[in-house]
C-alpha positions as CSV (number, residue, x, y, z in Angstrom):
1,X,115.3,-145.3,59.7
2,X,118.0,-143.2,58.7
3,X,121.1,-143.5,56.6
4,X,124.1,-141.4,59.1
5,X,127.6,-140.9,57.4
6,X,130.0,-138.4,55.9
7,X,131.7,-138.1,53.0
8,X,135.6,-136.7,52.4
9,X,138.6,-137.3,50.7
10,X,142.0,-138.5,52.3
11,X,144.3,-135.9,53.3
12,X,147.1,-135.4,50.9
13,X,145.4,-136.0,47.8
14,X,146.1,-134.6,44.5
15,X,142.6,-135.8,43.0
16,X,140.5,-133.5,40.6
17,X,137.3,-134.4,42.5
18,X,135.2,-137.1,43.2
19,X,131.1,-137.6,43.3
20,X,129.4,-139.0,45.9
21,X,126.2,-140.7,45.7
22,X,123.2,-142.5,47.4
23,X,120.9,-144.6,45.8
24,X,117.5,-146.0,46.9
25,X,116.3,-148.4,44.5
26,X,118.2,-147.3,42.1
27,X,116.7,-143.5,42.3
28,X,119.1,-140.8,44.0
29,X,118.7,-139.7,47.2
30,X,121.6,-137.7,47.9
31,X,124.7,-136.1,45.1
32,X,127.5,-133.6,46.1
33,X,130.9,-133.6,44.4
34,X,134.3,-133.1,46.7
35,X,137.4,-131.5,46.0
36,X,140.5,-131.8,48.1
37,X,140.3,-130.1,51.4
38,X,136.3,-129.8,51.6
39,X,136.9,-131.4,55.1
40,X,134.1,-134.4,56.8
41,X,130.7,-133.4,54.9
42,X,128.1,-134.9,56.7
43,X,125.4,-137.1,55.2
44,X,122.0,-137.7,56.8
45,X,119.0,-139.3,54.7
46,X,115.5,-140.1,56.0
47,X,114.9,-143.2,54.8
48,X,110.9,-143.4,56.7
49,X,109.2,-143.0,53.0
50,X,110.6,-146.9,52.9
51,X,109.3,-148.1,55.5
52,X,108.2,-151.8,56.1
53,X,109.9,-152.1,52.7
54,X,113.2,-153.5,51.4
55,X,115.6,-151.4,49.7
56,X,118.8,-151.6,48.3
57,X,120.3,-149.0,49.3
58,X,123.9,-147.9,47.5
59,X,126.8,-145.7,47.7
60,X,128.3,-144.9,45.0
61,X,131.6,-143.0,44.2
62,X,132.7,-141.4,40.8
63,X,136.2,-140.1,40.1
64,X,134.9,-137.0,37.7
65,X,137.1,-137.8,35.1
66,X,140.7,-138.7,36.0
67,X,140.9,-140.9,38.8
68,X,144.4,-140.6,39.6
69,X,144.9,-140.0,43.6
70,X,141.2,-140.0,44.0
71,X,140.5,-141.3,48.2
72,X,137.4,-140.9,48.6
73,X,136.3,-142.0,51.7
74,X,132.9,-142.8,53.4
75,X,132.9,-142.2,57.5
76,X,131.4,-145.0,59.3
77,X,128.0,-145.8,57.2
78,X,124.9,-146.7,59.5
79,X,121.3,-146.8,59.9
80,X,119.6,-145.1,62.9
81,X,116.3,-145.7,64.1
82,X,114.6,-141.9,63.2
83,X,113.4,-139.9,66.1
């Protein structure tokens, strides 16, 4: 499997920043901080190392420090067989 998204933050915003995060038990597997106007980043993790297992699997946002006008958004978060 396969963790499919993207990461952004809403048009208009007047935020410092915001950190995105995915978790696997607890361990990162994925970090990249956002400013305004970085656009759709996409996000595609291999999760096959986990296989037959379960996992919690989370997404986590951070505001950076302020977190006035902060919209973070995640696009759509799925998981896809791998190929």
């Amino acid at each position: 499997m396969k963790l499919v998204t993207a990461i952004g933050i809403r048009d208009g915003s007047r935020s410092n920043g915001v950190g995105f995060r995915v978790e696997v038990n607890g361990r990162t597997q994925f970090s990249r901080d956002l400013v305004p106007g970085s656009g759709w980043v996409p996000v595609e993790i291999d999760l096959g190392a986990y296989q037959g297992q379960e996992i919690v699997l989370t997404l986590v946002t951070d505001a950076l420090g302020e977190f006035n006008f902060d919209w973070a958004v995640w696009a759509v978060p799925r998981l896809n067989p791998a190929r």
